[in-house]
Structures are given as structure tokens and as C-alpha cells.
C-alpha beads as a LAMMPS data file, in Angstrom:
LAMMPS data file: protein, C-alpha beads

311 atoms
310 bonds

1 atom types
1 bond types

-500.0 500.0 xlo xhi
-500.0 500.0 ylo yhi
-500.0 500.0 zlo zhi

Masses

1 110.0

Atoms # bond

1 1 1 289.782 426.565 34.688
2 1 1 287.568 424.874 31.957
3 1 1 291.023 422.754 31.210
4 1 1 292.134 422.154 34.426
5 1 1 288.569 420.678 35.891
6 1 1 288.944 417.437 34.208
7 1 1 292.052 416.686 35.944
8 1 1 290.747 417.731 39.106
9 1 1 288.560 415.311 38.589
10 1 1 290.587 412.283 37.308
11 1 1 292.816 413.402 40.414
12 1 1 289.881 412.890 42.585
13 1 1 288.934 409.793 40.786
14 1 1 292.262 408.422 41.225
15 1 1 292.224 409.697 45.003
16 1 1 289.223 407.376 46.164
17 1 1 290.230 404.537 44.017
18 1 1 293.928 404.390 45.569
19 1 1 292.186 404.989 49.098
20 1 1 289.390 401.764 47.878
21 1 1 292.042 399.818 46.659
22 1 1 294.327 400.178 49.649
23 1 1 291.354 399.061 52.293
24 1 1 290.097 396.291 50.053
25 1 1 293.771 394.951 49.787
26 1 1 294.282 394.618 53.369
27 1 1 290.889 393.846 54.159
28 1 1 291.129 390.823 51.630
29 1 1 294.175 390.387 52.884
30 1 1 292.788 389.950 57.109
31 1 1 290.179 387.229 55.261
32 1 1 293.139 385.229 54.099
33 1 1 295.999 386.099 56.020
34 1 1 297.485 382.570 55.160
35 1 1 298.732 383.599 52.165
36 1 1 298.470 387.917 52.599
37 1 1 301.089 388.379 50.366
38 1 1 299.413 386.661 47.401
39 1 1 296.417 388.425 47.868
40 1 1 297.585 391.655 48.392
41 1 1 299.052 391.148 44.396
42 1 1 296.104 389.667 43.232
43 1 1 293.634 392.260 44.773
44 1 1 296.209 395.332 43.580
45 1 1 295.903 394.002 40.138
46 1 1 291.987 393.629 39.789
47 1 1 291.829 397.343 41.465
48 1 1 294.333 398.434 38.912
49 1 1 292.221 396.693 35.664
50 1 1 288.861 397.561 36.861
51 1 1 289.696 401.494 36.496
52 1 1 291.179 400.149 32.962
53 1 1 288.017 398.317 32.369
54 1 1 285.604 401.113 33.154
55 1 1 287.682 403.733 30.965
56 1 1 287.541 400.975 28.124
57 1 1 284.378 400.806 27.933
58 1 1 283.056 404.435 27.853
59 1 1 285.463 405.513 25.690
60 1 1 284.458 402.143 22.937
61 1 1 281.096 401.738 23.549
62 1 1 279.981 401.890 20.360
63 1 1 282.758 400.135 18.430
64 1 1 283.058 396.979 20.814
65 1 1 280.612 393.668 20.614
66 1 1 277.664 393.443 22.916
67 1 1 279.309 390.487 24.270
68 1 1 282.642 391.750 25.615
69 1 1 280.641 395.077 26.600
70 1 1 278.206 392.537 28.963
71 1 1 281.120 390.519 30.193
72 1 1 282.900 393.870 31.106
73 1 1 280.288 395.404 32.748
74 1 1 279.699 392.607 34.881
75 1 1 283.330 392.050 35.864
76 1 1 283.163 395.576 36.583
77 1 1 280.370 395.133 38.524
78 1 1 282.031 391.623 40.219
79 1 1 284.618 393.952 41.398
80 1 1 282.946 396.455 42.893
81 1 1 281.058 394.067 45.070
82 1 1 284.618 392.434 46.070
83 1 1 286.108 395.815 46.577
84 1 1 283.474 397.000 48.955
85 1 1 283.456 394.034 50.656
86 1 1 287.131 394.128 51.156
87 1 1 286.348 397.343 53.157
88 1 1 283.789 396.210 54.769
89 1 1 286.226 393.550 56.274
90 1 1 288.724 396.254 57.081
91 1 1 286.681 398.976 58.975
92 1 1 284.920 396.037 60.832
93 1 1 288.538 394.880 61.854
94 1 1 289.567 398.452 62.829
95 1 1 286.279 398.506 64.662
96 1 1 286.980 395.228 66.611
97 1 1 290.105 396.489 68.065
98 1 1 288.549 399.143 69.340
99 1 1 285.341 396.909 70.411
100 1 1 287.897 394.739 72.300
101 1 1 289.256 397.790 74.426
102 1 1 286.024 398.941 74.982
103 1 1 285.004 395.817 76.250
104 1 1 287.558 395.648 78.553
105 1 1 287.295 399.238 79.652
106 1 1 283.328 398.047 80.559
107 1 1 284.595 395.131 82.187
108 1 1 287.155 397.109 84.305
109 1 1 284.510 400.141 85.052
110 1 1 281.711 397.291 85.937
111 1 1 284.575 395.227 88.564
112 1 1 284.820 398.732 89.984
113 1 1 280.739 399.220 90.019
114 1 1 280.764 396.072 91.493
115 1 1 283.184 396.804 94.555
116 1 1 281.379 400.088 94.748
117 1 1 278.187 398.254 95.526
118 1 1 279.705 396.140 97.924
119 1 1 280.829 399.396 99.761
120 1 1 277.557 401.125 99.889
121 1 1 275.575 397.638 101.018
122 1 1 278.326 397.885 104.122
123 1 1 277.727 401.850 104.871
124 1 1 273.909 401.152 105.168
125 1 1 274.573 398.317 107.691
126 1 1 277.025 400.661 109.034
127 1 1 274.280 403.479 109.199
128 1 1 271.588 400.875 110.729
129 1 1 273.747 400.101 113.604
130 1 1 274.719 403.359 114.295
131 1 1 271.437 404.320 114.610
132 1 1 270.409 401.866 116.865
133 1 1 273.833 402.343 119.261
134 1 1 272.561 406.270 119.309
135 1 1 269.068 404.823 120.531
136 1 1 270.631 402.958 123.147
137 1 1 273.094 405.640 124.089
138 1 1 269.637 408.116 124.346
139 1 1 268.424 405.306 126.693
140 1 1 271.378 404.861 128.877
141 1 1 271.843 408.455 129.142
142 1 1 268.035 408.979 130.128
143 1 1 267.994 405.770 131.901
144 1 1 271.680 407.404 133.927
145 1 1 269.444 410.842 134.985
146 1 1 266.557 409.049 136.132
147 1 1 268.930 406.321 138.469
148 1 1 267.065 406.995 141.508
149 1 1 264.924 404.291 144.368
150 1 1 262.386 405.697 145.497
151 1 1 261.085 404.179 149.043
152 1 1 259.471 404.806 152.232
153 1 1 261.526 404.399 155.339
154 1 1 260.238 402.490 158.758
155 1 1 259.685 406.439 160.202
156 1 1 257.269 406.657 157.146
157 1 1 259.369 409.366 155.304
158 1 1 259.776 409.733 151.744
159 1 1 263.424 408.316 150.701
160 1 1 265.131 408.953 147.075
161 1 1 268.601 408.056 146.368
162 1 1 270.408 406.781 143.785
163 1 1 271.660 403.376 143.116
164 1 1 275.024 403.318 142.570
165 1 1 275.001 399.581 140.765
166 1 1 272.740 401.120 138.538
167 1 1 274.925 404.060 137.827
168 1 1 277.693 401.907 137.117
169 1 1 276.196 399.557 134.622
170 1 1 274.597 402.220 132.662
171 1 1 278.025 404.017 132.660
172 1 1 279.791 400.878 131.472
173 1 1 277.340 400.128 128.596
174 1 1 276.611 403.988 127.977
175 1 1 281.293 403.823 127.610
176 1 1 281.141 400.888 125.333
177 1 1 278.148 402.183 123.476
178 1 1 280.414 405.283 122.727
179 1 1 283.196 403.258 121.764
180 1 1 281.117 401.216 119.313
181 1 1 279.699 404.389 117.686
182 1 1 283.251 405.574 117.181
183 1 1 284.443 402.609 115.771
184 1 1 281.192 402.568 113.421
185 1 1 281.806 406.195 112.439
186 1 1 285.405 405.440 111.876
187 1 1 284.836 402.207 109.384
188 1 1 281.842 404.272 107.782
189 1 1 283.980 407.090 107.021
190 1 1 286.674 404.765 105.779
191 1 1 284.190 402.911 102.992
192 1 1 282.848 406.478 102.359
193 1 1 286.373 407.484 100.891
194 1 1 286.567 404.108 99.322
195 1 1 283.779 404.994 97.317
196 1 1 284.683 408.161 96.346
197 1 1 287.920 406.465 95.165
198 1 1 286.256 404.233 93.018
199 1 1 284.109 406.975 91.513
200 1 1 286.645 409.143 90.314
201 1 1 288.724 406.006 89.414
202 1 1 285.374 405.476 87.220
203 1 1 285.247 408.606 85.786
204 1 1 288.868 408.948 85.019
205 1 1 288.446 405.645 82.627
206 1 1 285.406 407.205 81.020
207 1 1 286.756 410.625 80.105
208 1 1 290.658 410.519 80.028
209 1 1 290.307 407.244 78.354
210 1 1 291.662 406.987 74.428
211 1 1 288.952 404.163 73.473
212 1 1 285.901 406.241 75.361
213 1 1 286.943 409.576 73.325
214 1 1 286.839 407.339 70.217
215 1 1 283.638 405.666 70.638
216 1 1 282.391 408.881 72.351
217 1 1 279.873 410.088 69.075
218 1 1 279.006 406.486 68.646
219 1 1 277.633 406.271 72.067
220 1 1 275.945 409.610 71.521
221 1 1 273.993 408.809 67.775
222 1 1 273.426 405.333 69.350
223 1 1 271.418 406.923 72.288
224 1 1 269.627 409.308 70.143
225 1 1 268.765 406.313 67.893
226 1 1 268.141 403.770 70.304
227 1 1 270.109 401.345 68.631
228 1 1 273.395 399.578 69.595
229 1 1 276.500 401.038 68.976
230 1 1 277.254 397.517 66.581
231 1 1 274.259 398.721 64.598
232 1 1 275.112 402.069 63.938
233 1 1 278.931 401.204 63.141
234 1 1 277.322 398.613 60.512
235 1 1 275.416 401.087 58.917
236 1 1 278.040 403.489 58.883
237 1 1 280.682 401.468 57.018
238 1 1 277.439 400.300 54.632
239 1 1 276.696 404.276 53.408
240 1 1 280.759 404.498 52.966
241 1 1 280.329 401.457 50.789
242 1 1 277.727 402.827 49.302
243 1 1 279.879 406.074 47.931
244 1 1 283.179 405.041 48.066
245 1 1 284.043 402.536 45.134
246 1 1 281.311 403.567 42.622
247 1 1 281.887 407.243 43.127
248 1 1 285.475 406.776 41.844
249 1 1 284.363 404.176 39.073
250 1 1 281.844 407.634 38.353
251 1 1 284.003 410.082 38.534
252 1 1 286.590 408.249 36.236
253 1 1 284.548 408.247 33.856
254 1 1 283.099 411.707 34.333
255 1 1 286.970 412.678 33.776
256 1 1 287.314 410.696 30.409
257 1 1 283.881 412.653 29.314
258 1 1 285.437 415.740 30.315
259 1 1 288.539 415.645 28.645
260 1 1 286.090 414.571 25.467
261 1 1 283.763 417.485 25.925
262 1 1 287.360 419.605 25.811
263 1 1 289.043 417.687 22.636
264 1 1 285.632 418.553 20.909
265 1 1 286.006 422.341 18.897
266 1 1 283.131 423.946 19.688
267 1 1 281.460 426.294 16.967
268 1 1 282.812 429.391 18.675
269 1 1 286.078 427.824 18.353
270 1 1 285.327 426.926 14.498
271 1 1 286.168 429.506 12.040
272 1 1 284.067 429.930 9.159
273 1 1 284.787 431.856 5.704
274 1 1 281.871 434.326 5.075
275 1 1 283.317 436.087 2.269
276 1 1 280.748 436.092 -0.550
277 1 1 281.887 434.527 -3.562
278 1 1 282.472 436.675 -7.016
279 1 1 280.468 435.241 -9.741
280 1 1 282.151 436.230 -12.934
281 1 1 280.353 438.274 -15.512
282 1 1 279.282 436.158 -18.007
283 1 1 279.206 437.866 -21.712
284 1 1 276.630 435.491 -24.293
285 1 1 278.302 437.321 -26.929
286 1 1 282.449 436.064 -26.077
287 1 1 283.179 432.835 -24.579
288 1 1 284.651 433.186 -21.089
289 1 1 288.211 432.853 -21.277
290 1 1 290.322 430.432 -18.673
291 1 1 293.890 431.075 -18.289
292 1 1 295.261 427.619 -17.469
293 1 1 298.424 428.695 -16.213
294 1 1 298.962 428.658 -12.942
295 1 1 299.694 432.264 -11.390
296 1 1 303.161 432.506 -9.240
297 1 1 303.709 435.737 -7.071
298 1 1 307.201 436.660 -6.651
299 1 1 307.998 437.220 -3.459
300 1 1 308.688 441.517 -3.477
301 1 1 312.682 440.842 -2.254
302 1 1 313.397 438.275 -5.627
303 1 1 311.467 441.165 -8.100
304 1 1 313.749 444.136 -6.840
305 1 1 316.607 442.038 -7.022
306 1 1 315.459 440.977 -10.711
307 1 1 315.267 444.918 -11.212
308 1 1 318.387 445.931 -9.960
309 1 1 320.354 443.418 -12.015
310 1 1 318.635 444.494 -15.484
311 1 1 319.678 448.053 -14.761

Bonds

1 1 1 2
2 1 2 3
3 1 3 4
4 1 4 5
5 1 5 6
6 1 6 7
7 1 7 8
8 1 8 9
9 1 9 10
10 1 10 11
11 1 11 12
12 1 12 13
13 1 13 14
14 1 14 15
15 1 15 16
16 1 16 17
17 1 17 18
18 1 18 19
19 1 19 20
20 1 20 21
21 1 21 22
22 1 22 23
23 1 23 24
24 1 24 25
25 1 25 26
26 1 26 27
27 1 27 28
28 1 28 29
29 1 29 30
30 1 30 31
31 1 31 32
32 1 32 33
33 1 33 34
34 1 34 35
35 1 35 36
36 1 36 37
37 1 37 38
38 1 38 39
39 1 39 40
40 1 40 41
41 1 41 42
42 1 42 43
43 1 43 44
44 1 44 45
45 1 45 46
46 1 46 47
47 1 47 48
48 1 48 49
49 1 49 50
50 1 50 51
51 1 51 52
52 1 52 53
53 1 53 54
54 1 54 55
55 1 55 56
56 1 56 57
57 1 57 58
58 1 58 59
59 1 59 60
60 1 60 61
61 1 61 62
62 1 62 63
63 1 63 64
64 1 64 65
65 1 65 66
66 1 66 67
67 1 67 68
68 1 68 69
69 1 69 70
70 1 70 71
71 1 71 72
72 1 72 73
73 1 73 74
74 1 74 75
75 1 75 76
76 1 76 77
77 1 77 78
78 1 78 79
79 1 79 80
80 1 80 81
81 1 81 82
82 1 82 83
83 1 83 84
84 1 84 85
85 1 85 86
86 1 86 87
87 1 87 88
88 1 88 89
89 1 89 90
90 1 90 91
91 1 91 92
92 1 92 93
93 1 93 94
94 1 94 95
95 1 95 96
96 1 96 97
97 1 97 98
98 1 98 99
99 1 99 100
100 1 100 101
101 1 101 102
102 1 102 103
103 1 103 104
104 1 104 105
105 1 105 106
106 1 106 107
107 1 107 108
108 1 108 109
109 1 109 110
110 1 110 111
111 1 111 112
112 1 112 113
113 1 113 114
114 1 114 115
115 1 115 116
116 1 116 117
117 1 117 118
118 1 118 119
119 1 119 120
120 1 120 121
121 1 121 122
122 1 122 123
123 1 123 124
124 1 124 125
125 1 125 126
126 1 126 127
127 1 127 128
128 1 128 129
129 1 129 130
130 1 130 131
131 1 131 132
132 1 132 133
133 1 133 134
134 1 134 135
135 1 135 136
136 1 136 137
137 1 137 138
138 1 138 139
139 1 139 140
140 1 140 141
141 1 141 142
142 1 142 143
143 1 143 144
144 1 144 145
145 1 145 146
146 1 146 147
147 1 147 148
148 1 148 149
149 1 149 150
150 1 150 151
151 1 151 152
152 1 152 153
153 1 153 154
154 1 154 155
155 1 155 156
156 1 156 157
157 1 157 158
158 1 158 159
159 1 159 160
160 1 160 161
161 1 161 162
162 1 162 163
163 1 163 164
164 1 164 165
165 1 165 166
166 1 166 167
167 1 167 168
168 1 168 169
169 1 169 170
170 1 170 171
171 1 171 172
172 1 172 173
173 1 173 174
174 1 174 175
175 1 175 176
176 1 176 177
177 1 177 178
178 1 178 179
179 1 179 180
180 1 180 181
181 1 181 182
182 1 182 183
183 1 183 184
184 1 184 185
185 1 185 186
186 1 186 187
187 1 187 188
188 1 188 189
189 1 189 190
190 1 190 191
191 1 191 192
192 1 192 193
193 1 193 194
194 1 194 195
195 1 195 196
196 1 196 197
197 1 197 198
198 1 198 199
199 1 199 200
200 1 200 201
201 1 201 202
202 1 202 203
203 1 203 204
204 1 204 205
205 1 205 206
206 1 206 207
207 1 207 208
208 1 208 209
209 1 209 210
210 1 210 211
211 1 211 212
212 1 212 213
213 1 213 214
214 1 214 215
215 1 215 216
216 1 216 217
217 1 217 218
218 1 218 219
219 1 219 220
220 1 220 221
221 1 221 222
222 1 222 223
223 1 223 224
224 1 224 225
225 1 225 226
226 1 226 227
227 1 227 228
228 1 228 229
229 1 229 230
230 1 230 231
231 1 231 232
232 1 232 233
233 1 233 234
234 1 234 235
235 1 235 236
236 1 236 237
237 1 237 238
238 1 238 239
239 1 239 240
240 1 240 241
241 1 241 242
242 1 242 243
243 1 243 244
244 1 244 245
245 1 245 246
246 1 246 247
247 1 247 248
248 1 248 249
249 1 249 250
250 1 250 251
251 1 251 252
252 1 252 253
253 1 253 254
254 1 254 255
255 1 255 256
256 1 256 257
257 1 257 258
258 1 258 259
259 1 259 260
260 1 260 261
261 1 261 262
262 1 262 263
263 1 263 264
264 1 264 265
265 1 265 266
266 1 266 267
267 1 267 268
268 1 268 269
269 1 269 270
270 1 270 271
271 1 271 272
272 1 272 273
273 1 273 274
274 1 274 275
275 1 275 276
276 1 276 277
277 1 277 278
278 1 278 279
279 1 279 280
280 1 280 281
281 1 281 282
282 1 282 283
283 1 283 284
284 1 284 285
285 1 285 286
286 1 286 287
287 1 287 288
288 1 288 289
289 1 289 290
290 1 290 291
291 1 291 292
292 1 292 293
293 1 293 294
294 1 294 295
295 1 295 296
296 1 296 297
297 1 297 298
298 1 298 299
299 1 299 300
300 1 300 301
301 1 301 302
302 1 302 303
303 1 303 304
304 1 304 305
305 1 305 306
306 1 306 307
307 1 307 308
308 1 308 309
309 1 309 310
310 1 310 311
């Protein structure tokens, strides 16, 4: 594992930089989409020597001039800040299409508010003139029980009767008093459904919509924030700024340390010779004796076959 980390690493390095690279190509690429093509080179080979650049100069830090090592860093650094602003252009992009739909999803759900409005304006009219054409029916049908003339006749007696014009006007507005009720109930009932309609036409945008289930948690941690929903998708692609570029410029160089760290023989790994020395016996008396000659060992397969010739 200790030898296969630092490729895990470079492979993540490598990983975030191709995924950096590929959004700041096409993002620089949306700024000047006159000439994409030429961009798209241009940016792939920056993205390419920056990685080059940052290896460069952790692995000849110390044997480089100060002045190649500033320029370096800050083209390094120049980079970076294009890079990340090359994603910025492409997430806000990707966000603007989806801005655009939602937009017109609003526009199409607020139309349908709208007409809803409209609707429920007409069923209170509706409800105020039904009310009043029940009033009036109440009246007419009181005013129909009580149709009687009360008079005194030349004999001095007591007369009540009903008056049949009377009767027949109260009958013939209490008829088209009924009618116009009906008819009222008829259109209210009629809008009623229309609205109903239109909710359910609302609700079927919000939920079985494609752009409302994307922008669904936006609209969720902007409520909880209070902010807009532009705010918080601004400071989202700002934090993945923040730890996408430099985290594989890190972790590059993390992998070059790593494979250093692993090159390096540890002292556990160093073998050492503690076998004591001999010290010859020196005699004051005889002077020590050096045989010049170098010593050859026969290997044991030449001396037997040195033997067995001589016998």
C-alpha cells in the first residue's frame, strides 16, 4: 500500500486537473466562441504546462535561479486564476440554461395564476348575486303566502281573499328568479372546475417538471438562507473554485513528494556491518609481517579437478 498511495494520488491529481482543464476549455471557449477552436488549443496547452510547471518547480527548487522560480510561480499562479475563471464561465452558462427554463416555467405557472385570479374574482360576483336572487326568492315566496286583501264589505263583514294579479307576478318573478339562480349555479360550478384545472395544471409544472426537480435544493437552501437562488448558485460555483484547481496543483505535488519520500532508503532499509574489527597482535620484539600477494581461492570444483589429474 505504502507504494501504491502515491499513484493514487497522482491519479487523483490528474483526475481534477483533466476535469479543470476540460471546464476551463469550454468555458474559455463560450467567452470567445468566435474563434472556439483556437482557444480550446491554446487553453489545453497552458492546462497541460501548468501541471509541468508546478512539478518543475518542487522537484528544482533549490537548483533553479530565484528569478525563473518567481516568474514560475506567478505564471502558475496567472493560470490558476484563468483556469477558475474559465469554470466560473462554464457552470454560470450551464446555470443560465437552466435559469432560462425556469424562467419560463414561472412565466407559464404565473399566466396560469393570473387566469386563476380572473376565475375566482368571477365566482365571488357569482356568489354575490346568488345571494341576493335567494333573498329575493325568500321574499317572493313569503311575499306569495301572505297574497291576501283584506277588506270590509258594505254588510260590514270581514273579507280576505287573495289577489290573483298578485299571485301571478310574484309567480313570474319568483320562476325567473329560479331560473337565474340556476343559471348562476351552473356558470359558478363551471369556473369552479376551471380552477381546479388550472391548479393541478400548476402543480403538474412544479413537481413533474425536469427544471423544478433540478433547481428543487436550490429553492430549498435559498429559503433557509433568505437569499436568491442567483446568490447561492454564485457562491456555490465560488467554493468549487475555491478547491478545484489548487487542490490538483496540491495534490500533484503531494504525489511528486510521495514518490520522493519512497525513492529515499530509510535506515531500516540500510544495512549496516557491525562486525567488530580484528586488531592484529602487535609483537615490539618482530616486525609485523605483510604478505603483499594477493590471496586467490580456488573455487572447490577447479582444486579436485587439479587433484584428480596429479593422481
Amino acid at each position: 500500500m505504502k507504494r501504491v498511495f502515491p499513484y493514487l494520488v497522482l491519479a487523483a491529481s490528474f483526475t481534477l486537473a483533466a476535469s479543470a482543464a476540460y471546464y476551463s476549455v469550454f468555458g474559455l471557449s463560450k467567452l470567445f466562441s468566435s474563434q472556439s477552436l483556437a482557444i480550446i488549443i491554446l487553453a489545453g496547452s497552458l492546462e497541460s504546462a501548468k501541471l509541468i510547471t508546478a512539478s518543475y518547480l518542487h522537484r528544482y527548487w533549490t537548483k533553479i535561479s530565484m528569478f525563473i522560480k518567481t516568474y514560475m510561480m506567478i505564471a502558475v499562479l496567472v493560470l490558476m486564476s484563468i483556469t477558475s475563471l474559465g469554470i466560473y464561465g462554464f457552470l454560470v452558462s450551464a446555470y443560465q440554461d437552466t435559469a432560462y427554463k425556469l424562467e419560463n416555467l414561472n412565466s407559464v405557472t404565473d399566466a396560469l395564476a393570473i387566469k386563476k385570479s380572473r376565475f375566482e374574482s368571477q365566482v365571488v360576483k357569482l356568489n354575490h348575486e346568488s345571494e341576493s336572487v335567494n333573498k329575493n326568492i325568500d321574499n317572493l315566496t313569503s311575499a306569495l303566502a301572505n297574497n291576501v286583501i283584506r277588506y270590509t264589505d258594505v254588510k260590514g263583514n270581514q273579507v280576505v281573499r287573495t289577489s290573483n294579479e298578485n299571485r301571478k307576478a310574484y309567480e313570474s318573478q319568483l320562476q325567473l328568479s329560479s331560473t337565474r339562480l340556476e343559471t348562476l349555479n351552473v356558470q359558478e360550478s363551471i369556473l369552479n372546475d376551471s380552477i381546479t384545472a388550472i391548479d393541478m395544471r400548476i402543480l403538474d409544472l412544479k413537481t413533474n417538471s425536469k427544471v423544478a426537480a433540478e433547481v428543487g435544493p436550490l429553492k430549498y437552501i435559498a429559503k433557509i438562507t433568505g437569499s436568491s437562488m442567483d446568490a447561492v448558485v454564485n457562491w456555490l460555483i465560488i467554493l468549487l473554485i475555491i478547491v478545484f484547481d489548487p487542490l490538483a496543483i496540491i495534490l500533484l505535488i503531494s504525489a511528486n513528494k510521495a514518490f520522493e519520500i519512497n525513492l529515499t532508503p530509510t535506515t531500516a532499509e540500510v544495512k549496516i556491518d557491525t562486525t567488530p574489527i580484528e586488531k592484529p597482535v602487535i609483537n615490539n620484539n618482530k616486525p609485523i609481517e605483510t604478505d603483499t600477494k594477493p590471496k586467490t581461492k580456488v573455487p572447490d570444483i577447479l582444486s579436485y579437478w587439479h587433484t584428480k589429474k596429479n593422481k
